[in-house]
N, C-alpha and C positions, 0 to 999 in steps of 0.2 A: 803103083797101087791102083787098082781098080776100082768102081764104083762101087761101093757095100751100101748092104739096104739093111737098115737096124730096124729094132723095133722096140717102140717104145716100150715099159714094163707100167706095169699100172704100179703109181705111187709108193703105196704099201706097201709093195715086192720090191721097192731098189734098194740093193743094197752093193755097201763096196767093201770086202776082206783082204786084209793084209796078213797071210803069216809068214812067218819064220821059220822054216826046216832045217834046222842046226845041224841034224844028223845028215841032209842032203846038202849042206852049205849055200841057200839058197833063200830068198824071199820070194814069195808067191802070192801074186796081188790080183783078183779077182773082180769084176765088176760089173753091173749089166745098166749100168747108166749110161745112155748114149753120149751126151755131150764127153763125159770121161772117157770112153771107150776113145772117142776120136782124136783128142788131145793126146792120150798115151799111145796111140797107134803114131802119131806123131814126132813126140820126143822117143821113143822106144823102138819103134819099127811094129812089125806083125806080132800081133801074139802068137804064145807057142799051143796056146788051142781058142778055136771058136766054138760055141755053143749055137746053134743052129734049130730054127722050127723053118721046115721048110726050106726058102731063099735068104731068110731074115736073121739077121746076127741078133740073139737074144744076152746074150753076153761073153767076155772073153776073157782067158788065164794068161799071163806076164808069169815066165819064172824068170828068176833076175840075180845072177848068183852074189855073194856076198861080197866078194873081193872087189865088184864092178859098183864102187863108193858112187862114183859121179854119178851112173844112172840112178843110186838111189834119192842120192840129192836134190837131181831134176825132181825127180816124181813125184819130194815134199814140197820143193819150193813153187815150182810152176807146174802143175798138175792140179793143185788146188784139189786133192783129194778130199777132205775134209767138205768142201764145199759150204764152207760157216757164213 
């Protein structure tokens, strides 16, 4: 994995979405919070897209298909998605 350069989002604007595409059998987890970002580049690998301004990783999509339990299970328990 090479060095990525993120970029912060101002406050207001972080946000992290989870959905569920039944019809694609797949979960699609979305996120532009750095520390998130590199944690699940971590347990998950590359995401299947980066969002990009310029060089700087603004945020990144995980589709994650349904049947693959484990990676979902990482992703609640140690991902700390929530961030409470």
């Amino acid at each position: 994995m090479s060095n990525k350069i993120y970029k912060e989002p101002i406050k207001e604007e972080m946000e992290t979405t989870i959905n569920v595409l039944y019809s694609e059998n797949k979960l699609s987890l979305y996120t532009n919070k750095v520390n998130l970002q590199k944690k699940l580049n971590k347990l998950l690998g590359e995401p299947t897209k980066e969002y990009k301004i310029k060089r700087s990783i603004v945020g990144s999509t995980w589709d994650i298909p349904l049947k693959e339990k484990d990676k979902i299970t990482k992703i609640i328990l140690k991902a700390n998605i929530y961030e409470l």
